[in-house]
N, C-alpha and C positions, 0 to 999 in steps of 0.2 A: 421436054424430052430429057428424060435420063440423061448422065456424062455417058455412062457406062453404054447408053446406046448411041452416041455421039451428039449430045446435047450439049449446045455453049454453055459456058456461066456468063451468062450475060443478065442483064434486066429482061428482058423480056422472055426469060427462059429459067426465070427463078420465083420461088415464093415461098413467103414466110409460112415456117410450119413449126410445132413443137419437136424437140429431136424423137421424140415416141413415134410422132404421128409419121414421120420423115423416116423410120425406118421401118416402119408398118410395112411404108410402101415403097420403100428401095427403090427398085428400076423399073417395076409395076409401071406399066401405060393403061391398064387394063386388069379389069378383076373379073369373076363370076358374079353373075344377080344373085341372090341364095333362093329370091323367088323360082324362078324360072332355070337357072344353071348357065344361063347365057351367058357368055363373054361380053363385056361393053368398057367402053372407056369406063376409066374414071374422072370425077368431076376435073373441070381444067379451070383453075381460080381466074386466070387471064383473058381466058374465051368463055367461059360459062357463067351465068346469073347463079348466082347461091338461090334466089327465089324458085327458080323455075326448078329446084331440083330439091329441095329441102326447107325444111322449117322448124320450130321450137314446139316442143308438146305445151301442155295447158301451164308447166311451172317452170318452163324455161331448161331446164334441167337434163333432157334430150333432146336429139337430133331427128325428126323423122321425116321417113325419103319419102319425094313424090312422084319419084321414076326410077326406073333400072339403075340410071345413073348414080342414082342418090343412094338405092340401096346397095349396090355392089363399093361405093368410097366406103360408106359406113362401114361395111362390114371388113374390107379390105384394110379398113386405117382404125380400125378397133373405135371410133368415134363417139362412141356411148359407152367407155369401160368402166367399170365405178370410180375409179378414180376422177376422172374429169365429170362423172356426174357428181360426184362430193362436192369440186371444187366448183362447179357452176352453181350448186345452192347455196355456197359460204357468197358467192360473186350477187347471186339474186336479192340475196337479202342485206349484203351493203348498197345495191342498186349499182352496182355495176354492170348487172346482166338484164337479159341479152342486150348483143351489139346492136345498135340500130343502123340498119339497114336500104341503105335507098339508093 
C-alpha cells in the first residue's frame, strides 16, 4: 500500500523496484487490463508468485503476461520499454539473464 494511501514503510510493505518502474506506478494499487479495460490489482511481489502471472518470451528479452494481472503491471509500469529490453539482451548474453526463478 502506498504512503500516500497510508501505507507503512516497513518490510513488509516495501519492495525493490528500479526508480522508473517505482514511478510508473506511484500510488497505483491498481491498473486497467488493456485487454479487456478492467480495473485489477497490480502484481503484489510479497503476496503474488511472479509465475503464476508472467514469464520471459523465447530470448529472455520481454515480459509476457499470463493473466489480467500480469498484463495491466506490464502496461502500467512500462515493463518492456526498449530500454530495459536493450539492457536484458546486453544481460542475456553475459548470461546473466534471466533471474532464475523458483
Amino acid at each position: 500500500m502506498p504512503r500516500s494511501a497510508g501505507g507503512l514503510t516497513v518490510f513488509e510493505n516495501t519492495c525493490l523496484a528500479c526508480p522508473t518502474c517505482n514511478r510508473f506506478k506511484a500510488d497505483r494499487e491498481a491498473a486497467a487490463d488493456p485487454a479487456t479495460g478492467n480495473e485489477v490489482p497490480l502484481f503484489h511481489p510479497q503476496r503474488d508468485d511472479w509465475t503464476d502471472h508472467f514469464e520471459w518470451n523465447d530470448n529472455a528479452s520481454e515480459i509476457v503476461a499470463l493473466t489480467p494481472i500480469g498484463r495491466a503491471t506490464i502496461a502500467a509500469l512500462r515493463m518492456n520499454r526498449p530500454q530495459l529490453i536493450r539492457v536484458r539482451r546486453m544481460w542475456v548474453a553475459m548470461g546473466e539473464h534471466p533471474p532464475h526463478l523458483e
